[in-house]
C-alpha positions in Angstrom: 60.3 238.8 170.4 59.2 240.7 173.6 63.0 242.0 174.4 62.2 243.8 171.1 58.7 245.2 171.7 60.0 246.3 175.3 62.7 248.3 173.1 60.9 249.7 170.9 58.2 251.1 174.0 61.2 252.5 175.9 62.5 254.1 172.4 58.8 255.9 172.1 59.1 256.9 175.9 62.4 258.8 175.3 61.3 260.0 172.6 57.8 261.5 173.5 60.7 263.6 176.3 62.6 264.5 173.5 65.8 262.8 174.4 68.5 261.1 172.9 67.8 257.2 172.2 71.2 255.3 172.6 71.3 251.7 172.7 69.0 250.9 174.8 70.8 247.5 176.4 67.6 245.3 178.7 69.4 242.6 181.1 67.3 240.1 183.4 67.4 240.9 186.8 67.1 239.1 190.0 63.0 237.6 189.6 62.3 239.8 192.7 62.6 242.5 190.8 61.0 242.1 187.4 61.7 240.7 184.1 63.6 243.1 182.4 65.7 246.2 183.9 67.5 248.9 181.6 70.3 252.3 182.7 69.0 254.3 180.0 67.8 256.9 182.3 71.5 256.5 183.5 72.7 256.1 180.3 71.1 259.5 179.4 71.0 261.7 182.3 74.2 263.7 182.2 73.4 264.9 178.4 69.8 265.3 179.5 71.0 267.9 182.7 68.4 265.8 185.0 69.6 263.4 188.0 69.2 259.6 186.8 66.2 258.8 189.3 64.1 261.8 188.8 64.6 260.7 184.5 64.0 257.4 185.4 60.8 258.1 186.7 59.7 260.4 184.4 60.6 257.8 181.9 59.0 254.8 183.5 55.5 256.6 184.0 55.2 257.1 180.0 55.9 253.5 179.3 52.7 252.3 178.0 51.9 249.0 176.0 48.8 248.8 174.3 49.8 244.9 174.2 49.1 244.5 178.1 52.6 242.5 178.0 53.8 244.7 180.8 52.6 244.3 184.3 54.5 247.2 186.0 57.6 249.2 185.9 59.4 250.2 188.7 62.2 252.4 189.7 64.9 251.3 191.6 68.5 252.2 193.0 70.5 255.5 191.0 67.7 255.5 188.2 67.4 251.7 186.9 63.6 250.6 185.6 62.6 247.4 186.5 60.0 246.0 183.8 57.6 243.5 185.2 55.4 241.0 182.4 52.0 240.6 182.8 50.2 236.9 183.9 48.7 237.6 180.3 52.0 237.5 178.3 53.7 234.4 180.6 50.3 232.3 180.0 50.2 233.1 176.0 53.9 231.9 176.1 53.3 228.9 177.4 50.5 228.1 174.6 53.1 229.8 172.0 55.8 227.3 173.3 53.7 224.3 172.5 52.4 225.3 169.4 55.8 225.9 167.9 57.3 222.6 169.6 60.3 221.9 167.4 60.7 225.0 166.0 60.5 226.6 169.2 63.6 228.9 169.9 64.4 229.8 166.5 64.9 232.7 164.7 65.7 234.4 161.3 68.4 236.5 162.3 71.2 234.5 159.7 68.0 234.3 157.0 69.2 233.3 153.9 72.9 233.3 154.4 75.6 230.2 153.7 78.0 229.5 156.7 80.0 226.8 156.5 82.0 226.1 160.2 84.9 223.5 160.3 85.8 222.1 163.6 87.7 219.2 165.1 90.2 218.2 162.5 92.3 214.9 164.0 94.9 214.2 162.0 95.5 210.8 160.1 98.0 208.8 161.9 97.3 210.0 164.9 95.1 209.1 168.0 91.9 210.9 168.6 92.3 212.2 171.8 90.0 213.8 174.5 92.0 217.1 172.7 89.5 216.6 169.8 86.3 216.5 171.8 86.7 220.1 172.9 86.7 221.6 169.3 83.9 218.8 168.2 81.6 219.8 170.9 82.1 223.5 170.4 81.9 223.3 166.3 78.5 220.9 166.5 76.7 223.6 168.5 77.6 226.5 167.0 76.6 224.9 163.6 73.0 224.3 165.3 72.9 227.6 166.9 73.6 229.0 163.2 71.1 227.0 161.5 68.3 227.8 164.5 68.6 231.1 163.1 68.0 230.2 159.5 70.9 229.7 158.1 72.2 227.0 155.7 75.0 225.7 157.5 77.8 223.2 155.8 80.1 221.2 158.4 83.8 220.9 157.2 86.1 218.7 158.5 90.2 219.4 157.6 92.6 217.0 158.2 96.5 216.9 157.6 97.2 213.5 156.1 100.6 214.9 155.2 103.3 216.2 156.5 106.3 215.6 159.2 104.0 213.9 161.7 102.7 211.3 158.7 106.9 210.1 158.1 107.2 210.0 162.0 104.4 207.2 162.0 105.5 205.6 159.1 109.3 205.2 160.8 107.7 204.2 163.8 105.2 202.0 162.1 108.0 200.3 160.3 109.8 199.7 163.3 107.4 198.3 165.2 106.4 195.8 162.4 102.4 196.4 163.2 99.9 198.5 161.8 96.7 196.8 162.3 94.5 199.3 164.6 94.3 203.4 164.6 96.2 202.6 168.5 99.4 200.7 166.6 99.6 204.3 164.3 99.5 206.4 167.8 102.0 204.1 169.1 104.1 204.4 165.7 103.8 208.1 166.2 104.7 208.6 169.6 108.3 206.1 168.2 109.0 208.3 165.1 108.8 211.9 167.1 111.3 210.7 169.7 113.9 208.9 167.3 113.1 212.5 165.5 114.4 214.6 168.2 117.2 212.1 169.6 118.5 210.7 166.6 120.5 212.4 163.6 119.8 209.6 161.2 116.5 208.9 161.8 115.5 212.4 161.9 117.3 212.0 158.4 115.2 209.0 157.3 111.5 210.5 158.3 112.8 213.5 156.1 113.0 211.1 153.2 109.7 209.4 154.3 108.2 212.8 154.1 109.4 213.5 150.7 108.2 210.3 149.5 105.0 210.6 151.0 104.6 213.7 149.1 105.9 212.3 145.7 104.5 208.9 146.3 108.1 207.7 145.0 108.5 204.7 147.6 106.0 201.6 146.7 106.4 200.7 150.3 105.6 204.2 152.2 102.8 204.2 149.9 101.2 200.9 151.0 102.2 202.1 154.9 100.7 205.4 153.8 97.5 204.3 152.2 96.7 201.4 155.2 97.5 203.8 157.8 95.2 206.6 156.5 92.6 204.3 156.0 92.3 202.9 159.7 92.8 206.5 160.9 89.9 207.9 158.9 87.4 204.6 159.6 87.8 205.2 163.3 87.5 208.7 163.3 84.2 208.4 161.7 83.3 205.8 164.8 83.9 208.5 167.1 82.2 211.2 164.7 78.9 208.5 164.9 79.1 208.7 168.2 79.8 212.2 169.1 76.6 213.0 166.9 78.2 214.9 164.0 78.2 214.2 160.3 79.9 216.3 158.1 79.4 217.4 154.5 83.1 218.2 153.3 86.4 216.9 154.4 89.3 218.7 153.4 92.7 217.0 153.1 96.0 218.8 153.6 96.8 216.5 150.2 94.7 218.4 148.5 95.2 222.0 149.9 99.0 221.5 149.7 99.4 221.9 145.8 96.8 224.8 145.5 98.3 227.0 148.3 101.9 226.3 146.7 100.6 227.6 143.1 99.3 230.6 145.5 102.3 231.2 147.1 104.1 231.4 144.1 102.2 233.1 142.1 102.1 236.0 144.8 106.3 235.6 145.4 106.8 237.4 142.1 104.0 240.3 143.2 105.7 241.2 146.8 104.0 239.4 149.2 106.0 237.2 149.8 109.5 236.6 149.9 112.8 234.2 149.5 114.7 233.7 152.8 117.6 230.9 153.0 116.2 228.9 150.1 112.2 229.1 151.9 109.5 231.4 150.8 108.4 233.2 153.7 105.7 236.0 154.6 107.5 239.2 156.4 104.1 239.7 159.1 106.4 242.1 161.2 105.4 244.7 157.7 101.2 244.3 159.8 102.4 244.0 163.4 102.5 240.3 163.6 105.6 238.2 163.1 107.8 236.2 160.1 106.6 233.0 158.7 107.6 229.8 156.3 105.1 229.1 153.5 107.2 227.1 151.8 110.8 225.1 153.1 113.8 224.5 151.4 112.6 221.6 149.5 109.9 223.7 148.0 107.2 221.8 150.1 103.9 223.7 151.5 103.3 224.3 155.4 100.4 224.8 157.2 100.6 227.8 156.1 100.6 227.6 152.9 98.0 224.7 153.1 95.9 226.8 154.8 95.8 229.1 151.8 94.4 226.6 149.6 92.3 225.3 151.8 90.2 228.6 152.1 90.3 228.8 148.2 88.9 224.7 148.0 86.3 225.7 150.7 85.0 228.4 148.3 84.8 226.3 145.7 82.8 223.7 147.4 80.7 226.0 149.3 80.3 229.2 148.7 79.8 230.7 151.2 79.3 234.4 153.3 81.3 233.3 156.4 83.6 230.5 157.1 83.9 229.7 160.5 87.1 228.0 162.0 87.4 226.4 165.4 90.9 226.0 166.8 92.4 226.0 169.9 93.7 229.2 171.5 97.3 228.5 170.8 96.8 229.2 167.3 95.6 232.7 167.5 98.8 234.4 166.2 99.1 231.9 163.6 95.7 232.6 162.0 96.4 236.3 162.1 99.6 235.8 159.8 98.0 233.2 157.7 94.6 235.9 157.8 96.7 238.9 156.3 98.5 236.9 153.9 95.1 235.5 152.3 93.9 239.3 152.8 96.6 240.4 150.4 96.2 237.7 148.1 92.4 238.4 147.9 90.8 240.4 150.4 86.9 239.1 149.8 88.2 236.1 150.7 89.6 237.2 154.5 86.9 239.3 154.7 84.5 235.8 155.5 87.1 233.8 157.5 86.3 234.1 161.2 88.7 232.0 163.7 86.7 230.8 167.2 89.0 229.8 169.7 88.6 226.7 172.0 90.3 226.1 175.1 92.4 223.2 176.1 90.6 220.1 178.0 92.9 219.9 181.3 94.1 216.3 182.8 95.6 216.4 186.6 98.2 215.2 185.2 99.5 217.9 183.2 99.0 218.9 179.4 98.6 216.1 177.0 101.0 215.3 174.3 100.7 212.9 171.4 104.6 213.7 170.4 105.2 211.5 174.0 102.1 209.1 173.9 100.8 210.4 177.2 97.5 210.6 175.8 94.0 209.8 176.5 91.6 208.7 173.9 88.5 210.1 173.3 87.3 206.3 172.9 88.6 205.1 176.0 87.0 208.1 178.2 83.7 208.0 176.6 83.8 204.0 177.8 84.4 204.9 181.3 81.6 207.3 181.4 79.8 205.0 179.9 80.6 202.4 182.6 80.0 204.1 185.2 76.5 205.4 183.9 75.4 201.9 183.7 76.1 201.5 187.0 74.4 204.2 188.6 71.2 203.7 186.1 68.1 201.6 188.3 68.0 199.5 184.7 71.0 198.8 183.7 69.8 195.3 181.5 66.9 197.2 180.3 66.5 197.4 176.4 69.0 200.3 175.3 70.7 200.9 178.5 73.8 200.5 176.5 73.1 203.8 174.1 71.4 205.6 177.2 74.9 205.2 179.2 76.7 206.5 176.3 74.1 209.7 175.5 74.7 210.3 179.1 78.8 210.0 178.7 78.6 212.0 176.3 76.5 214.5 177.4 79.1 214.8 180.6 81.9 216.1 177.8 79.7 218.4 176.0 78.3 220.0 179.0 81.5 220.4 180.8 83.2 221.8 177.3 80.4 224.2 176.4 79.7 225.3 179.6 82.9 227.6 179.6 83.1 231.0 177.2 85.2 229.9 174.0 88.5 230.4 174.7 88.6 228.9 178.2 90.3 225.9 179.3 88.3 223.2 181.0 89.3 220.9 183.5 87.0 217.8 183.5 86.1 216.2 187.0 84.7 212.8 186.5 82.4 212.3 189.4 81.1 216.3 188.4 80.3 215.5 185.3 78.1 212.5 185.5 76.4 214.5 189.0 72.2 214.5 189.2 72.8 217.4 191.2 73.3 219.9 189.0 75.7 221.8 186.6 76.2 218.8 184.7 75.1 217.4 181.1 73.4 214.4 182.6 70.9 217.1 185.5 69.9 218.3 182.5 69.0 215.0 180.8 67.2 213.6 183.8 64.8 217.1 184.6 63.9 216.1 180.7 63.2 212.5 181.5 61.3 213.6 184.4 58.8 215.7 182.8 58.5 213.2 179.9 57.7 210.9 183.1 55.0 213.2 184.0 53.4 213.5 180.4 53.4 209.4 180.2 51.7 209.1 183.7 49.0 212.0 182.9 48.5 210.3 179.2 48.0 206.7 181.3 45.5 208.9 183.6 43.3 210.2 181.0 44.4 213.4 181.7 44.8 216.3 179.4 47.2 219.6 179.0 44.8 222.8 179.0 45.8 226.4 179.6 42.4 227.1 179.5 42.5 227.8 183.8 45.8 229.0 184.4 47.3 229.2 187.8 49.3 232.9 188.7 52.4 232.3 186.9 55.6 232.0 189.0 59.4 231.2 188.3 59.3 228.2 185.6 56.7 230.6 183.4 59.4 233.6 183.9 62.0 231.7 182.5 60.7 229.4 179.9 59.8 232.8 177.5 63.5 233.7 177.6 65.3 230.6 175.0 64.6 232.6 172.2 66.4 235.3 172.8 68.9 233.1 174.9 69.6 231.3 171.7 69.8 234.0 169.5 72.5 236.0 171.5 74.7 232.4 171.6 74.6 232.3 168.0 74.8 236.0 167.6 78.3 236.2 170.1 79.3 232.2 169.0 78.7 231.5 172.6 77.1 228.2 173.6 78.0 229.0 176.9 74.7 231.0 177.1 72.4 228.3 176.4 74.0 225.9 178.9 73.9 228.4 181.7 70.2 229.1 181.0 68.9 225.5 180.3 70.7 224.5 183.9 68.7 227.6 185.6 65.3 226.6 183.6 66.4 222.7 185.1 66.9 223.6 188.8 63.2 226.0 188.4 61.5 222.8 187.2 62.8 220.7 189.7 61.1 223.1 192.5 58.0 223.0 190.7 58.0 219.1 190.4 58.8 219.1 194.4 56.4 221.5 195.4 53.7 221.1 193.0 51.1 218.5 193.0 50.2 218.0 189.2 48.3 215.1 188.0 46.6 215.2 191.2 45.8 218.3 191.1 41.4 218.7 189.7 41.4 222.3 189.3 45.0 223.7 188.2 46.5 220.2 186.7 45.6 220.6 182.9 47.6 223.9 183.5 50.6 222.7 185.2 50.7 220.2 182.7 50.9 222.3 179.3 53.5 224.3 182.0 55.2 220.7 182.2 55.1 219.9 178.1 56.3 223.7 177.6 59.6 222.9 180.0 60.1 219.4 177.7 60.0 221.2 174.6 62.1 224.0 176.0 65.0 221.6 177.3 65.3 219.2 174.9 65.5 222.4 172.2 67.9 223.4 174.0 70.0 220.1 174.4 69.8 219.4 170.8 71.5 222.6 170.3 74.0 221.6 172.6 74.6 218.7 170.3 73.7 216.3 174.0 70.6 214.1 173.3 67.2 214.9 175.1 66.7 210.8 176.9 63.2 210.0 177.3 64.4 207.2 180.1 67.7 207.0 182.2 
């Protein structure tokens, strides 16, 4: 990678002055002033006892590549170098780029490891909400980023098909008399929570219902229970389909529940944890963090508890040298307590659980609840987008308008999710997201269809890619080079944000060159610009299938 052989020629420099080497960090300036700028003579100059620009200089004239991959270097403001790539390196790129084609943009930085990530996790008996798509989208990419950079990556899937909010649908379910579609169980749900906070008896009666569920002593909670779990699961696997995941393991909080009870007690007799009015609890005020239940009253496993078997079953399944979990943000503390309790019960284990927060998807108005039924399904938002791309596409009746309209709908989530650091909460703008304009899934879908449009027309010409006469390279060249290392920093930091930033960038730069550019027409420079053109396809729809958005050859 060239970041790396500008590295190791700035290391030599330093070196050949006999000064210290310290991480030598190499950002991407404005294009007016080069490709690559570094501090290290700022970095350096205090310990050296030599003002940052006069080092900076004296560094840049001994940087020497025998490569020819560097142009120029340049000194600029308090002591920065500005590193400027030669036409020689940007035109070997572009040949590079289509040579590699699919496997353009990856690396072996994860080589041989096992990484199994587990996102989204809708729970049975409830609706999948737009909630869901924000952990989906971030989980799918980071398990392609991870696998671009050799890894063998398993996708888990954990979903509580137990527990206070499975009696809450049942109650409702059974007073509402219907439970024919995954919408009845959402409505069931939204009944049993309320008569759960309002109501002394019924709150009574879903306790039973949960006990039962768990015991599977009531013939008629467990028909209610096995129907209801069915059409949750079958739709969810609709949306899964159409979100572009599949998954290799599903974990069930069924199964987790007995294994992190045995764990629980097995560990209550060694000191971690502890009885507190009738519960077994975990004392995290002992690390810095705070008190909670593993198991109630009635002996029955939380979340917590559940969570403790389910890193034990994901072991056995796969296993693995990190597990990746994405949650949202709110559950931060929790994982910590849940983290040091695992830790104490074995400490390999915690060692490979990593917790990636996602933000919260944002609706004017206010925070969604599915305890209320002020929801909005994923399905029904998907649909709109959907019906709205059909109406903005030119051919709408066209053969497989209807899957193009939903790869664009789609692509309007992804983009808007991913396009924030983890952690942040997104607020989605409807007209935004479906913009040609820019900063938008569906920008970067059409600059793919547009070169593809090129490559068809130039294939109908006759006409064939050659870098054999390049033309000076200018801004689309100075970018394309970069996804590489682009990629491997997103999978490095488990930050898709970086790709998405960069791909819109690479977008807007190929939309100046298809304005100003003449490229089919062009005799003498056009087999040039058009290996340039199949370089920027290859590049951006890399990129989008790392984003988990598909690369549309028409819209």
């Amino acid at each position: 990678m060239i970041k790396q052989h500008i590295t190791n020629i700035v290391t030599k420099a330093l070196q050949s002055l006999t000064l210290p080497v310290p991480d030598i960090h190499l950002e991407h300036p404005e294009l007016s002033f080069g490709d690559y700028a570094t501090n290290v003579a700022l970095m350096v100059g205090k310990q050296a006892g030599e003002q940052p620009r006069a080092l900076a200089e004296r560094i840049a004239s001994l940087i020497r590549d025998e490569k020819g991959f560097i142009a120029k270097t340049e000194v600029a403001g308090p002591g920065f170098i500005n590193i400027t790539l030669s036409p020689d390196f940007l035109h070997k790129s572009i040949r590079e780029i289509v040579s590699a084609d699919e496997k353009w943009g990856s690396n072996t930085s994860r080589k041989g490891e096992r990484i199994m990530v587990e996102y989204t996790d809708p729970n049975p008996f409830k609706e999948f909400h737009i909630g869901h798509l924000v952990p989906n989208a971030l989980g799918e990419s980071l398990s392609r980023l991870i696998e671009h950079s050799g890894a063998k990556v398993a996708r888990a899937n954990y979903q509580g098909d137990v527990g206070l909010h499975v009696a809450k649908a049942i109650w409702g379910i059974k007073k509402l008399g219907k439970a024919e579609t995954a919408g009845d169980l959402g409505r069931g749900y939204a009944e049993g929570a309320a008569a759960y906070e309002e109501s002394s008896q019924a709150k009574e009666e879903i306790v039973a219902i949960n006990r039962a569920v768990y015991t599977k002593s009531d013939s008629n909670v467990n028909e209610l229970y096995t129907k209801g779990r069915k059409l949750s699961l079958d739709q969810f696997e609709v949306m899964y389909k159409r979100l572009g995941t599949t998954f290799d393991f599903y974990f069930f909080e069924s199964e987790t529940g007995p294994v992190g009870k045995a764990i629980v007690l097995e560990w209550l007799n060694k000191g971690v944890f502890e009885k507190s009015d009738d519960a077994v609890v975990f004392r995290g005020e002992r690390y810095g963090l705070h008190t909670r239940v593993f198991l109630t009253k009635e002996e029955l496993p939380t979340y917590e508890a559940k969570d403790l078997g389910l890193a034990h079953l994901k072991k056995k399944a796969f296993p693995f040298d990190q597990s990746i979990t994405v949650t949202g943000t709110e559950q931060a503390e929790y994982f910590k307590v849940v983290k040091k309790a695992l830790e104490l019960v074995d400490a390999k284990l915690a060692g490979k659980i990593v917790q990636i927060s996602n933000g919260m998807l944002r609706l004017t108005s206010g925070k969604m609840s599915s305890r209320t039924g002020n929801i909005v399904r994923s399905e029904d938002l998907l649909d709109e987008l959907k019906a709205v791309a059909l109406l903005k596409m030119k051919e709408r009746n066209a053969p497989g308008a209807d899957d193009i309209a939903d790869a664009i709908g789609v692509a309007a989530i992804k983009y808007a999710v991913l396009k924030q650091g983890t952690g942040k909460d997104i607020v989605f703008d409807h007209e935004k997201s479906l913009s040609l304009e820019g900063d938008s899934g569906p920008y970067l879908q059409y600059a793919h269809t547009r070169s593809v449009s090129i490559l068809r027309k130039a294939r109908e010409a006759s006409m064939r890619a050659s870098t054999a006469k390049p033309k000076e390279p200018g801004e689309l060249e100075r970018l394309l080079y970069r996804f590489p290392e682009v990629v491997e920093r997103a999978a490095a930091e488990f930050e898709p944000h970086h790709v998405v930033s960069y791909l819109t960038l690479l977008a807007a730069a190929f939309n100046r060159f298809y304005a100003e550019e003449r490229i089919i027409e062009d005799t003498e420079f056009g087999p040039y610009k058009l290996a340039l053109t199949d370089a920027f396809r290859i590049t951006m729809r890399n990129g989008l299938e790392l984003l988990g958005i598909k690369a549309l050859e028409r819209m």
